[in-house]
PDB file of N, CA, C, O and CB in Angstrom:
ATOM      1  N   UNK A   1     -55.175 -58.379  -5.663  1.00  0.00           N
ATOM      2  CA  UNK A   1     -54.838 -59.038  -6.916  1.00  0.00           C
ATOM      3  C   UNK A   1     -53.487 -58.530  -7.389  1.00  0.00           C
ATOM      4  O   UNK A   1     -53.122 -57.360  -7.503  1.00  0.00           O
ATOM      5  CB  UNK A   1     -55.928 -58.794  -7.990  1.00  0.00           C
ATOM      6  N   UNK A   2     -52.732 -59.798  -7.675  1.00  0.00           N
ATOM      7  CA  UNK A   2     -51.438 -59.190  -8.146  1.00  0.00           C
ATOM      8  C   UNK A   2     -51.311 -59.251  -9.604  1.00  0.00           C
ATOM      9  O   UNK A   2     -51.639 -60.334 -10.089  1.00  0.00           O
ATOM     10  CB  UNK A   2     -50.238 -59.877  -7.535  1.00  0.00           C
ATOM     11  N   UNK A   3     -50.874 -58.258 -10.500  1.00  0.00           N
ATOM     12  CA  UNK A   3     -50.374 -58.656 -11.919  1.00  0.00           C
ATOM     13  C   UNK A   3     -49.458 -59.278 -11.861  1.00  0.00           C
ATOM     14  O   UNK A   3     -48.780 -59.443 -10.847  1.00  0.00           O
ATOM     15  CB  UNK A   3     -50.057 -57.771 -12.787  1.00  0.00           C
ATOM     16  N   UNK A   4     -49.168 -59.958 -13.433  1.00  0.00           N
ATOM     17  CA  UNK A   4     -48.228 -60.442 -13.907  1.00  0.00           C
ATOM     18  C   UNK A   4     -46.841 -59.425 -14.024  1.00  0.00           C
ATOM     19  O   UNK A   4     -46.821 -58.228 -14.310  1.00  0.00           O
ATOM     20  CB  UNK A   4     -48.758 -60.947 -15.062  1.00  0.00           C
ATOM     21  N   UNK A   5     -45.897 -60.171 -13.756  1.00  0.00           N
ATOM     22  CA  UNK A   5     -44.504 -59.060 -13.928  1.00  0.00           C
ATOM     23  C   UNK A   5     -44.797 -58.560 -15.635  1.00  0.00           C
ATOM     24  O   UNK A   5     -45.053 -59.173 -16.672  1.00  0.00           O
ATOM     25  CB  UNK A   5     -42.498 -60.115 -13.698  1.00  0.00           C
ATOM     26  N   UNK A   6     -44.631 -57.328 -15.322  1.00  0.00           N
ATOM     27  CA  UNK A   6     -44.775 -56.364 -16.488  1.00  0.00           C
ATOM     28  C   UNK A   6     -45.932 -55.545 -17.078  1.00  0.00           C
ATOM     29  O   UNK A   6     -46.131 -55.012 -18.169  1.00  0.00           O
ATOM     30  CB  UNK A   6     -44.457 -56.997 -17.413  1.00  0.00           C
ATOM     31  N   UNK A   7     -46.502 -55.634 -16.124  1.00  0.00           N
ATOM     32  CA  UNK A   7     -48.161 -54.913 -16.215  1.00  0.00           C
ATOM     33  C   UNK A   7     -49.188 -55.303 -15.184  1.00  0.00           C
ATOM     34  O   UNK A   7     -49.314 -56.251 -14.410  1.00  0.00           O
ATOM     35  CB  UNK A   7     -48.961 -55.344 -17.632  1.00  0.00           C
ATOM     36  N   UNK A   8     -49.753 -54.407 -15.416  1.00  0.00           N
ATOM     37  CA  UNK A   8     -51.447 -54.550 -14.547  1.00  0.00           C
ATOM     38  C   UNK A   8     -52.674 -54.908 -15.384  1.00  0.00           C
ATOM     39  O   UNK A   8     -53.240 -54.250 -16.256  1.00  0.00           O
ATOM     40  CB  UNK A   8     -51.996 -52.991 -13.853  1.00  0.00           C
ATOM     41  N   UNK A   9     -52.936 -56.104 -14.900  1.00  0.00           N
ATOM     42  CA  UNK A   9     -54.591 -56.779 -15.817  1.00  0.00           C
ATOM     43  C   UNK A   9     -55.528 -55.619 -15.514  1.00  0.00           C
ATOM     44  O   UNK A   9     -55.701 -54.959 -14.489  1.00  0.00           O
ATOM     45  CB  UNK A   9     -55.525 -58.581 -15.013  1.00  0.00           C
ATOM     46  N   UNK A  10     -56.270 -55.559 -17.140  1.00  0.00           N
ATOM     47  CA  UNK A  10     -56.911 -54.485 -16.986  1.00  0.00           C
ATOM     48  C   UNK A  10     -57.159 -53.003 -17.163  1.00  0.00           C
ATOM     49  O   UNK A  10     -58.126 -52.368 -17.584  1.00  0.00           O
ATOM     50  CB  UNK A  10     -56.898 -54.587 -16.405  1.00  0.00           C
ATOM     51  N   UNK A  11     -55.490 -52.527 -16.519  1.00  0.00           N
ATOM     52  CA  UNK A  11     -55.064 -50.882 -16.228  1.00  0.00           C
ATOM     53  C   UNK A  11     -53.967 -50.716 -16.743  1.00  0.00           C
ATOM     54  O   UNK A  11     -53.137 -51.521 -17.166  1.00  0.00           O
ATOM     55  CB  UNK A  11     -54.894 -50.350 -14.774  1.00  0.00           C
ATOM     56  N   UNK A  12     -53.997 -49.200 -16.672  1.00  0.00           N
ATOM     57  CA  UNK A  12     -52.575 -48.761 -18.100  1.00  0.00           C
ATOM     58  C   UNK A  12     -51.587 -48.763 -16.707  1.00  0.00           C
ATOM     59  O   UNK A  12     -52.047 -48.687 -15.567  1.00  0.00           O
ATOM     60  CB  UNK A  12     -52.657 -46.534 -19.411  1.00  0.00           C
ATOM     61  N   UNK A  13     -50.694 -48.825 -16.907  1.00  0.00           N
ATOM     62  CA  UNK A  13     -49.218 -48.197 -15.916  1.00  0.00           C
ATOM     63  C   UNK A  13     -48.798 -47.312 -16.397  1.00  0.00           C
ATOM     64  O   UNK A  13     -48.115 -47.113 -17.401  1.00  0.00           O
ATOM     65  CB  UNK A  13     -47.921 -48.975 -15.701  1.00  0.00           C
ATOM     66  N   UNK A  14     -49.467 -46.385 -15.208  1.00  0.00           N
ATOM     67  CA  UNK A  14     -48.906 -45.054 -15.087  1.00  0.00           C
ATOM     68  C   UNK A  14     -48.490 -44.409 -13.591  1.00  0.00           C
ATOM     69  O   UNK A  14     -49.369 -44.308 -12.735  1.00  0.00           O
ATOM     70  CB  UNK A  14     -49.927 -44.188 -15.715  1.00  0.00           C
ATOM     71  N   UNK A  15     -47.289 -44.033 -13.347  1.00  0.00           N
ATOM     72  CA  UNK A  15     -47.131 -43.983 -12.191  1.00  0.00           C
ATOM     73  C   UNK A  15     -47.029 -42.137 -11.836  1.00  0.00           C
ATOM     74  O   UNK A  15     -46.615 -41.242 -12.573  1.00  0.00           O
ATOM     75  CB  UNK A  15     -45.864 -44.988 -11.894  1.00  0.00           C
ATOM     76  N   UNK A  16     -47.720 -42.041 -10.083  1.00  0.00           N
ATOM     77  CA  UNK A  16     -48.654 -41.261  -9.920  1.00  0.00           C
ATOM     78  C   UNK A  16     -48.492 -41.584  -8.568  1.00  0.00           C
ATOM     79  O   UNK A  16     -48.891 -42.612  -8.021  1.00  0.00           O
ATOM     80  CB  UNK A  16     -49.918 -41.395 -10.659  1.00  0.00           C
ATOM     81  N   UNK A  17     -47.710 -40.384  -7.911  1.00  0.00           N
ATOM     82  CA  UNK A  17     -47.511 -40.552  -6.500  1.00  0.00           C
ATOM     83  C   UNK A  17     -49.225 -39.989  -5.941  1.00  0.00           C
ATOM     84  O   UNK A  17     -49.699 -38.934  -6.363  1.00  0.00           O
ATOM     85  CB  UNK A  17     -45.955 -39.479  -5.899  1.00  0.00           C
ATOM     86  N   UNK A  18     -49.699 -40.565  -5.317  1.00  0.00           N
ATOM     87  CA  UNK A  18     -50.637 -40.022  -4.532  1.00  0.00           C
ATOM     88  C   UNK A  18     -50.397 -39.603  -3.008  1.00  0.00           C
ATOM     89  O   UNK A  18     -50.408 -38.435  -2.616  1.00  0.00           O
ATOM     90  CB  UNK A  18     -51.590 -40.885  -4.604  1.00  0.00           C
ATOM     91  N   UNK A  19     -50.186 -40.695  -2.228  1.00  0.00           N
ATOM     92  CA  UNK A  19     -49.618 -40.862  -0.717  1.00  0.00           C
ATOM     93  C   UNK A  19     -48.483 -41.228  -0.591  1.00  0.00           C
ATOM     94  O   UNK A  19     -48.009 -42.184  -1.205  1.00  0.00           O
ATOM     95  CB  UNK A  19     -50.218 -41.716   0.083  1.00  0.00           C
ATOM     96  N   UNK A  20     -47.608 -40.220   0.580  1.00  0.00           N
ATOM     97  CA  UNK A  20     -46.500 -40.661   0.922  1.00  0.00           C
ATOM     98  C   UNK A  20     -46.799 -40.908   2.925  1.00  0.00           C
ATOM     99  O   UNK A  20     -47.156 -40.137   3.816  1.00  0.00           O
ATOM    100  CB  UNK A  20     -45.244 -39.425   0.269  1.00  0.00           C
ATOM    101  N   UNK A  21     -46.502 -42.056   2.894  1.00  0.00           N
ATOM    102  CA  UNK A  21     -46.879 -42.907   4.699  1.00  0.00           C
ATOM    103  C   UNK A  21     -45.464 -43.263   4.987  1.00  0.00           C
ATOM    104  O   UNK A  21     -44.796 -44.119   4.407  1.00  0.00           O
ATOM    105  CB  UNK A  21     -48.091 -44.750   4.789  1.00  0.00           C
ATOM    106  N   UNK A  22     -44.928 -42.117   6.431  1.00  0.00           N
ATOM    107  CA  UNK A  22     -44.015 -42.978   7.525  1.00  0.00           C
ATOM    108  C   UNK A  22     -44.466 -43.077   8.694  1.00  0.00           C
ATOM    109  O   UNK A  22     -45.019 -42.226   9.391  1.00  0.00           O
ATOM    110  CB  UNK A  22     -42.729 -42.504   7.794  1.00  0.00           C
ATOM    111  N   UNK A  23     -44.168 -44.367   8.945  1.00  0.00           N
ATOM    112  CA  UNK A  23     -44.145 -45.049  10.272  1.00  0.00           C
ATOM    113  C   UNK A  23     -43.040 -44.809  11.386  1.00  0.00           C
ATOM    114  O   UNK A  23     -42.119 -45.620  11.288  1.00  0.00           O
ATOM    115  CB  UNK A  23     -44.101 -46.406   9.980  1.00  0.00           C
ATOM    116  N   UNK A  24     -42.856 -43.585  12.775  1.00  0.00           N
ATOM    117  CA  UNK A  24     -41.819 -43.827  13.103  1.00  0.00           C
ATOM    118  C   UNK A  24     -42.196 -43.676  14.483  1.00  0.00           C
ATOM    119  O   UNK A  24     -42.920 -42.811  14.976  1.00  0.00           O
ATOM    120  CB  UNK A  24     -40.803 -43.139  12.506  1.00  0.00           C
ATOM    121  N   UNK A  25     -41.323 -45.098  15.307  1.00  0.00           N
ATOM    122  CA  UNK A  25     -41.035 -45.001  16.803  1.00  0.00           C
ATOM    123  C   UNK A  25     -40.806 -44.293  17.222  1.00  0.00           C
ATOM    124  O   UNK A  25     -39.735 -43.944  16.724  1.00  0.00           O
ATOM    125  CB  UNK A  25     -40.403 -45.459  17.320  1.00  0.00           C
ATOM    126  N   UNK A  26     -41.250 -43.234  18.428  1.00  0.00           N
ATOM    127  CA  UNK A  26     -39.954 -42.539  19.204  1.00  0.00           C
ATOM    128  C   UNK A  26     -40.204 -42.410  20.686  1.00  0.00           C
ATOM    129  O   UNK A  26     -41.415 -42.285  20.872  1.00  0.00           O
ATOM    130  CB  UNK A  26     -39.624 -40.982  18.645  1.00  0.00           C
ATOM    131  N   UNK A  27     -39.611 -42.395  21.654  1.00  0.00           N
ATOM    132  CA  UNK A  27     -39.624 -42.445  22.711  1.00  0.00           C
ATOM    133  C   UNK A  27     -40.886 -42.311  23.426  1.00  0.00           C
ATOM    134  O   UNK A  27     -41.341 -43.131  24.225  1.00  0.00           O
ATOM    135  CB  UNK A  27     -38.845 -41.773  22.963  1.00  0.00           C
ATOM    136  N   UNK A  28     -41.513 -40.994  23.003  1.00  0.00           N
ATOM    137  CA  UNK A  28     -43.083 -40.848  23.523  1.00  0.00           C
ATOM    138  C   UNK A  28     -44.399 -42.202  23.223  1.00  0.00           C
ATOM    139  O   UNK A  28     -45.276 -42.520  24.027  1.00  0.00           O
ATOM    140  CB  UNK A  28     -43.648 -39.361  22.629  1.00  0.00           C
ATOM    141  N   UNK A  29     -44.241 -42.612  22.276  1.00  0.00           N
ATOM    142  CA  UNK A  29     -44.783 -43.760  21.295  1.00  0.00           C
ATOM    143  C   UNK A  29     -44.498 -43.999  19.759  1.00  0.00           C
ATOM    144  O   UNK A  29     -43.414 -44.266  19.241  1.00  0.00           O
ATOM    145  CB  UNK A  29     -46.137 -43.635  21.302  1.00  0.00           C
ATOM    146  N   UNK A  30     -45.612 -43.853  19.214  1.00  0.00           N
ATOM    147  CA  UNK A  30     -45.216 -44.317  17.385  1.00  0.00           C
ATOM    148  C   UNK A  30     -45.982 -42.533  16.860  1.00  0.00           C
ATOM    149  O   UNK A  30     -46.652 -41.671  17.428  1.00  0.00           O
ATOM    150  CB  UNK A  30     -46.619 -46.484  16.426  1.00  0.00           C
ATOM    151  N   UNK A  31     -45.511 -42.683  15.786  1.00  0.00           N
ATOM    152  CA  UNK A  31     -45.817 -41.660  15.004  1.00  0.00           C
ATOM    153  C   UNK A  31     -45.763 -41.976  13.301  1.00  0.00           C
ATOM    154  O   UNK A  31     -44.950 -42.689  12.711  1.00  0.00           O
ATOM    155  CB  UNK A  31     -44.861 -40.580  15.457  1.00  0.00           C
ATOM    156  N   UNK A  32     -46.977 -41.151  12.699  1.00  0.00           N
ATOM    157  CA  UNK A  32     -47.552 -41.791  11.313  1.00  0.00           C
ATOM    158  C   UNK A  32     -47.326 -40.131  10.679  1.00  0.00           C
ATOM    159  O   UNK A  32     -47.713 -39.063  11.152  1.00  0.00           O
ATOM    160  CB  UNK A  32     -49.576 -42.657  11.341  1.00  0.00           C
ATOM    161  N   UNK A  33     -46.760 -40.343   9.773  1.00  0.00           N
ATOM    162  CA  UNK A  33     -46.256 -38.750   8.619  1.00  0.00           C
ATOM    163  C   UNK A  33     -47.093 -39.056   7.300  1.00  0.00           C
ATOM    164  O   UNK A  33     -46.494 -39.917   6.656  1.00  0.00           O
ATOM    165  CB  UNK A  33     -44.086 -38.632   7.989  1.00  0.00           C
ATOM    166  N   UNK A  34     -48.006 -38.744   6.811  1.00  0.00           N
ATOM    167  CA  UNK A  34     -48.624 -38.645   5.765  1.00  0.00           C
ATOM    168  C   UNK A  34     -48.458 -37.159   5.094  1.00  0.00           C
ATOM    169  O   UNK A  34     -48.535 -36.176   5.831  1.00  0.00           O
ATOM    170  CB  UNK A  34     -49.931 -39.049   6.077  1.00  0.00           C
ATOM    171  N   UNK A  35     -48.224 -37.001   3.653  1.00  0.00           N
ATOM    172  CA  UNK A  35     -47.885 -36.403   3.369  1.00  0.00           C
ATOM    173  C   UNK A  35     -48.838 -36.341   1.855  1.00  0.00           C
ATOM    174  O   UNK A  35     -48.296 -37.248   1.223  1.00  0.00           O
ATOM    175  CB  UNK A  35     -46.661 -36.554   3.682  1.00  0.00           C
ATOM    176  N   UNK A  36     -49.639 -35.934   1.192  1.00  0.00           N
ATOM    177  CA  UNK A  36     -50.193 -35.999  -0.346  1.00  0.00           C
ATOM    178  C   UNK A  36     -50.456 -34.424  -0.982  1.00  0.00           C
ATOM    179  O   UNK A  36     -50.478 -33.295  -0.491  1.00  0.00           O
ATOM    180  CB  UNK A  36     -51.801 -36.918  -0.358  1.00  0.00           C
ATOM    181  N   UNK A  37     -50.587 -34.823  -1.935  1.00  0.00           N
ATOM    182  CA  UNK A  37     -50.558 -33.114  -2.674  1.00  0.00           C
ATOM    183  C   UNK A  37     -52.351 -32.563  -2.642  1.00  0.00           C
ATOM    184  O   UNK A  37     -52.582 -31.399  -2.967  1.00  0.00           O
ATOM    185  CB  UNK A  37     -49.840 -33.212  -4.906  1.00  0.00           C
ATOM    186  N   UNK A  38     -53.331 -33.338  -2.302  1.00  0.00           N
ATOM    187  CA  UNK A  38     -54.242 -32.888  -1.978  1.00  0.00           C
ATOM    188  C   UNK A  38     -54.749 -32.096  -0.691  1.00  0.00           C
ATOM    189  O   UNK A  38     -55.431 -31.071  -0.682  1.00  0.00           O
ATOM    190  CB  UNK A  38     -54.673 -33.649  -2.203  1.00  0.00           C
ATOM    191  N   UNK A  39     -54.133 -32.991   0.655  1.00  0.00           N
ATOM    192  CA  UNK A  39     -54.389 -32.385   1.616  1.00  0.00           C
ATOM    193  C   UNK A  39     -53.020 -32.030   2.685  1.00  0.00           C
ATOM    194  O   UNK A  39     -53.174 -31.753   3.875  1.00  0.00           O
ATOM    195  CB  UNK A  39     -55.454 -33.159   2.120  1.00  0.00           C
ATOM    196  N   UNK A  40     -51.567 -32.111   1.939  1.00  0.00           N
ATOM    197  CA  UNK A  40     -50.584 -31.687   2.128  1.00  0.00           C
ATOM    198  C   UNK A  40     -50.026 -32.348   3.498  1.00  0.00           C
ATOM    199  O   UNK A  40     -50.594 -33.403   3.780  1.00  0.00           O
ATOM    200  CB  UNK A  40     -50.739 -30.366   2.011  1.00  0.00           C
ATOM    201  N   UNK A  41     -49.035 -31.934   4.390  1.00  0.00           N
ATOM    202  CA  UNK A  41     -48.362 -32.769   5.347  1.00  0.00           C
ATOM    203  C   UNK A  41     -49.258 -32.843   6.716  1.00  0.00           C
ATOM    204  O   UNK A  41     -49.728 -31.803   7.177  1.00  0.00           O
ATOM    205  CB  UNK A  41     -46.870 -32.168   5.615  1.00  0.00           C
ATOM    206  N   UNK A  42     -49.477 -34.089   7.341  1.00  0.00           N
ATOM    207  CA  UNK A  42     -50.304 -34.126   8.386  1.00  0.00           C
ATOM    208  C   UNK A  42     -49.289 -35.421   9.518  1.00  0.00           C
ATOM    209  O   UNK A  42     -48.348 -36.061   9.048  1.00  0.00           O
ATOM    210  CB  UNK A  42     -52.089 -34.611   7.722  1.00  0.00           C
ATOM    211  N   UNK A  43     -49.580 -35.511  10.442  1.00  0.00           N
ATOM    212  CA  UNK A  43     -48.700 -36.290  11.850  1.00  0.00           C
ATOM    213  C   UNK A  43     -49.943 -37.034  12.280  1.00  0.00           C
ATOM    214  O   UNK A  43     -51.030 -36.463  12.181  1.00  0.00           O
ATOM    215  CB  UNK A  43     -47.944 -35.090  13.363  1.00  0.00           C
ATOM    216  N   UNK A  44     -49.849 -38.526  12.850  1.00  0.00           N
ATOM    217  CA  UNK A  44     -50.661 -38.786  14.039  1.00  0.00           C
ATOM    218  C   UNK A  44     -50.018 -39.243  15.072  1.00  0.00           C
ATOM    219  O   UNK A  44     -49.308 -40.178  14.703  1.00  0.00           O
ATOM    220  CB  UNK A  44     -51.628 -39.622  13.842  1.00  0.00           C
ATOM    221  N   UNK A  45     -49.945 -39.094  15.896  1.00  0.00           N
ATOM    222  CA  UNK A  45     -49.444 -40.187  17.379  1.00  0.00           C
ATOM    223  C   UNK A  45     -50.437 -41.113  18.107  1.00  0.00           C
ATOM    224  O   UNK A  45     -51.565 -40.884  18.545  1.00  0.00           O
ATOM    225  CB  UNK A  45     -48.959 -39.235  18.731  1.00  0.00           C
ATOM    226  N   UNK A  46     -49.612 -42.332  18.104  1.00  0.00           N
ATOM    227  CA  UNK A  46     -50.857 -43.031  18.907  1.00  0.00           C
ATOM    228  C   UNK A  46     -49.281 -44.032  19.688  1.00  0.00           C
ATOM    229  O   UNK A  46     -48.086 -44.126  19.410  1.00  0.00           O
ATOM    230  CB  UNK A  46     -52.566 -44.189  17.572  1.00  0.00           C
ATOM    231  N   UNK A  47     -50.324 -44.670  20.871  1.00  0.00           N
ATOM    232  CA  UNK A  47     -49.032 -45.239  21.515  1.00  0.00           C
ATOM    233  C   UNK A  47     -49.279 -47.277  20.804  1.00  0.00           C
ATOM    234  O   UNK A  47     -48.659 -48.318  20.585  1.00  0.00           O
ATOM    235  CB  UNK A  47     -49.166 -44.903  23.882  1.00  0.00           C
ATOM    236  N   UNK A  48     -50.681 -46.627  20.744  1.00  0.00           N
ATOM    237  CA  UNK A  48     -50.795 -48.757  20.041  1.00  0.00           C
ATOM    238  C   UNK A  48     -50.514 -48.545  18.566  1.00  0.00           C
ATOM    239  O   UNK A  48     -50.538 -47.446  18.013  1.00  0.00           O
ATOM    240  CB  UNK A  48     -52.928 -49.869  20.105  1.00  0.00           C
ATOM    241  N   UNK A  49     -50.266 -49.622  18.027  1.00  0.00           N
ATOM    242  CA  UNK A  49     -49.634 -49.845  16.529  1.00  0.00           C
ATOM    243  C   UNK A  49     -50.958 -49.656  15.874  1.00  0.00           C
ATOM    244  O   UNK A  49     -51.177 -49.012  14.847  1.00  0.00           O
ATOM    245  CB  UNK A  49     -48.809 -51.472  16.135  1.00  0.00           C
ATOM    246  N   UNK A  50     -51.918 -50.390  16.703  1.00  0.00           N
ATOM    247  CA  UNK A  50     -53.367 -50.685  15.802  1.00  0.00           C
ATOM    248  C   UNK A  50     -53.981 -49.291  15.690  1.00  0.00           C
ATOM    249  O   UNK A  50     -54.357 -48.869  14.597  1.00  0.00           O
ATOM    250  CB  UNK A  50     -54.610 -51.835  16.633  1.00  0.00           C
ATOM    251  N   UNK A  51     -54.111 -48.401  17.075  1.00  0.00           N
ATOM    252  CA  UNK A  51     -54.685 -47.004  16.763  1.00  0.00           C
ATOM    253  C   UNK A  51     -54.383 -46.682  15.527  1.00  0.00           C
ATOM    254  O   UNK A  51     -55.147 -46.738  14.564  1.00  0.00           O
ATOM    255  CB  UNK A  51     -54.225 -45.916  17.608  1.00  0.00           C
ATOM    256  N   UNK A  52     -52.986 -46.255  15.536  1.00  0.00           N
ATOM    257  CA  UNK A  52     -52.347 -45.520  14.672  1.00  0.00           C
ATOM    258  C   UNK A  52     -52.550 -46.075  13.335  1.00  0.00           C
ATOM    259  O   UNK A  52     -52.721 -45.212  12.474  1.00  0.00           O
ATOM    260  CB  UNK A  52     -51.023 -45.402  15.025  1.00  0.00           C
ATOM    261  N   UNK A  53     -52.577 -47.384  12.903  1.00  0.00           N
ATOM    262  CA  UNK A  53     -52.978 -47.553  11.265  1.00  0.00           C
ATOM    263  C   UNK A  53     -54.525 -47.297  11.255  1.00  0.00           C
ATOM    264  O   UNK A  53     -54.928 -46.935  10.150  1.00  0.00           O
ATOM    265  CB  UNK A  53     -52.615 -49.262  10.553  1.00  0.00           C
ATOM    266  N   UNK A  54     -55.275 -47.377  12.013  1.00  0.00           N
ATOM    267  CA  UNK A  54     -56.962 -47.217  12.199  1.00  0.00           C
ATOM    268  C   UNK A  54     -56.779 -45.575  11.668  1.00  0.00           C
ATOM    269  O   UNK A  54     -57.283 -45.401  10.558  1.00  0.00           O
ATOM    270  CB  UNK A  54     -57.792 -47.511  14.223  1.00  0.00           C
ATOM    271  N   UNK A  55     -56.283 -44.621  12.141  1.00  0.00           N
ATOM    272  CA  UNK A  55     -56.017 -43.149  12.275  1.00  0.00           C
ATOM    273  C   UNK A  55     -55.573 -42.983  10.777  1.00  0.00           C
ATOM    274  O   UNK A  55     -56.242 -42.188  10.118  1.00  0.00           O
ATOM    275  CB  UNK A  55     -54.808 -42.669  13.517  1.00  0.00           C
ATOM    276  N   UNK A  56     -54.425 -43.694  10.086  1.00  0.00           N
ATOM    277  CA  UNK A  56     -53.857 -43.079   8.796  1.00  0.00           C
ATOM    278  C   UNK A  56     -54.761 -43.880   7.899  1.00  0.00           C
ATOM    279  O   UNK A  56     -54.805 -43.356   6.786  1.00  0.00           O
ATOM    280  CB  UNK A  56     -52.122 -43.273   8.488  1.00  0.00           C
ATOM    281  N   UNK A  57     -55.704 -45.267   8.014  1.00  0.00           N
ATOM    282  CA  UNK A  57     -56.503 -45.619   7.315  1.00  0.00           C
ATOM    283  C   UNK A  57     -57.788 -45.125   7.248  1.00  0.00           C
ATOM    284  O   UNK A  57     -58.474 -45.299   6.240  1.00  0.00           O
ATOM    285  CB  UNK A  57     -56.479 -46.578   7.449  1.00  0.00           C
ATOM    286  N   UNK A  58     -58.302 -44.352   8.496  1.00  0.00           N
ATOM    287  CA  UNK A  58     -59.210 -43.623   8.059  1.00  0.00           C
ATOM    288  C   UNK A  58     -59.407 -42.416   7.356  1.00  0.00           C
ATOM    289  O   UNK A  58     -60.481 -42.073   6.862  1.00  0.00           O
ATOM    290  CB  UNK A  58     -59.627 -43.540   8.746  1.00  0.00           C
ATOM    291  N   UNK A  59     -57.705 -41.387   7.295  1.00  0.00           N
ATOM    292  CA  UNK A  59     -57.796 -40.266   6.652  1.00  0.00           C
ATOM    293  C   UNK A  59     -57.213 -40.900   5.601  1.00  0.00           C
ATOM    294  O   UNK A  59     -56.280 -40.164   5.280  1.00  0.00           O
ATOM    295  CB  UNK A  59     -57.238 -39.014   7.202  1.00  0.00           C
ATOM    296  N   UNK A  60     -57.235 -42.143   4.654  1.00  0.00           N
ATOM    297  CA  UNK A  60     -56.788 -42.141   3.630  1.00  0.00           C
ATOM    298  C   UNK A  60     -57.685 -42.299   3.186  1.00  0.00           C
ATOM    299  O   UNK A  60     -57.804 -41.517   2.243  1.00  0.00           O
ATOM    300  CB  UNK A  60     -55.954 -42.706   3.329  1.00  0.00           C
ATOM    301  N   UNK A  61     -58.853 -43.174   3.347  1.00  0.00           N
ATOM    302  CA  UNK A  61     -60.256 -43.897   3.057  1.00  0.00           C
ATOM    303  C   UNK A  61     -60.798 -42.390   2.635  1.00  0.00           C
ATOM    304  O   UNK A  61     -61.218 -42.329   1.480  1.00  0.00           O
ATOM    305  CB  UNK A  61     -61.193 -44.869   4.581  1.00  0.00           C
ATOM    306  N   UNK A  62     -60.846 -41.238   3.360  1.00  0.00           N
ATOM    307  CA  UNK A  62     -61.385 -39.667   3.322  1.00  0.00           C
ATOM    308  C   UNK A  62     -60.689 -39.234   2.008  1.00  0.00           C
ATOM    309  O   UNK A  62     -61.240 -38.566   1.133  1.00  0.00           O
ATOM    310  CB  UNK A  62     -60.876 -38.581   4.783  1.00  0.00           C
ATOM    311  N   UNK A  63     -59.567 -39.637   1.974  1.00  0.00           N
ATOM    312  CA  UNK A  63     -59.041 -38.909   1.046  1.00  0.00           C
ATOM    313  C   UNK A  63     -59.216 -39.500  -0.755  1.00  0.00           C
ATOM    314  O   UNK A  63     -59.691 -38.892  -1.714  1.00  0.00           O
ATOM    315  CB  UNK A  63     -57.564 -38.820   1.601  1.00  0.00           C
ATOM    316  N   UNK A  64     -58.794 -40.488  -0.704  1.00  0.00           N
ATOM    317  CA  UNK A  64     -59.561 -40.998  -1.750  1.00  0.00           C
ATOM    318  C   UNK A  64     -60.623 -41.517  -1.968  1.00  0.00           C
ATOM    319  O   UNK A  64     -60.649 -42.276  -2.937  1.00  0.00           O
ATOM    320  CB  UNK A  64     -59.169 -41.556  -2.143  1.00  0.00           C
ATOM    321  N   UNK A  65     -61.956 -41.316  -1.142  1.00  0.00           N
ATOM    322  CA  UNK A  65     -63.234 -41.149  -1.961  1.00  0.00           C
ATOM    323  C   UNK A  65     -63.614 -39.683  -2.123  1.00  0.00           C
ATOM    324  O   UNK A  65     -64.731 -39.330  -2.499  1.00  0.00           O
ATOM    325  CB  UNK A  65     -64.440 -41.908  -1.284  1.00  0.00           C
ATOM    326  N   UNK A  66     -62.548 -38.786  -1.795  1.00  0.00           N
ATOM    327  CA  UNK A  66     -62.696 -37.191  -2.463  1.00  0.00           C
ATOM    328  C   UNK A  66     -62.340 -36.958  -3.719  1.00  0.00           C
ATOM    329  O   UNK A  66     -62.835 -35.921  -4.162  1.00  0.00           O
ATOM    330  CB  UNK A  66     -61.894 -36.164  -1.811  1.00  0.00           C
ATOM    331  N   UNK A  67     -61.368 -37.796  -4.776  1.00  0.00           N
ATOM    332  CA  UNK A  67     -60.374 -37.790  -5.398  1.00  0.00           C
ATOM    333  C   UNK A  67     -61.615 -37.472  -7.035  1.00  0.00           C
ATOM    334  O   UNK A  67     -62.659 -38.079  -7.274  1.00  0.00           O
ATOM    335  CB  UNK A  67     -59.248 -39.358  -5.055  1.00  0.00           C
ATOM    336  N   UNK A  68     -61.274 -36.874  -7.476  1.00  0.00           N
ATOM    337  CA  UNK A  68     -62.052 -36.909  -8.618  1.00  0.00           C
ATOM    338  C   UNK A  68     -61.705 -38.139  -9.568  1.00  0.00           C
ATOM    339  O   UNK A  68     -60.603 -38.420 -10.039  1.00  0.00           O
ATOM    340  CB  UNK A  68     -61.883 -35.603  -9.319  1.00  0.00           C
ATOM    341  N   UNK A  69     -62.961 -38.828  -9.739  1.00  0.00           N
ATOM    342  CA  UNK A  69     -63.048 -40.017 -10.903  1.00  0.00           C
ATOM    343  C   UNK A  69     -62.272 -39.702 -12.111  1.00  0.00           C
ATOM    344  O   UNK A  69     -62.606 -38.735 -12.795  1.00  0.00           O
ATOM    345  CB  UNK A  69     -64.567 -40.276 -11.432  1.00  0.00           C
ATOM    346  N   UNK A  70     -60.912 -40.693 -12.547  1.00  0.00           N
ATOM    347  CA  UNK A  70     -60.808 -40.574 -13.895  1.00  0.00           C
ATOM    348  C   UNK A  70     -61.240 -41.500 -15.065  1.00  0.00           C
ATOM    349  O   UNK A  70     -61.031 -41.161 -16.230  1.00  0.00           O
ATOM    350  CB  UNK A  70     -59.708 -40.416 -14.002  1.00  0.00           C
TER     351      UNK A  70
END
């Protein structure tokens, strides 16, 4: 669901880095840099595109249903 330009239906805007995700090619295959202040800097390598978002979508899915409810 997208808001309207200038807010979110519903929710306050407040901005709140949680996850930081890079995606980078390199010779060996692809590589995924996740980085958050909960569980701090982590790498995956995978050589298929699909592994590799399966890999950073499952430790994100982990990570925010740990997140304490606000």
């Amino acid at each position: 669901m997208f808001a309207p330009e200038g807010g979110c239906v519903g929710y306050s805007l407040v901005d709140e880095l949680i996850v930081n995700v890079e995606f980078i090619r390199t010779t060996a295959g692809l590589v995924a840099r996740v980085a958050s202040e909960a569980n701090g800097r982590r790498e995956y390598r995978a050589v298929s595109p699909s592994a590799l978002i399966d890999m950073v979508i499952d430790d994100l899915r982990e990570e925010v249903e740990s997140l304490p409810p606000r």
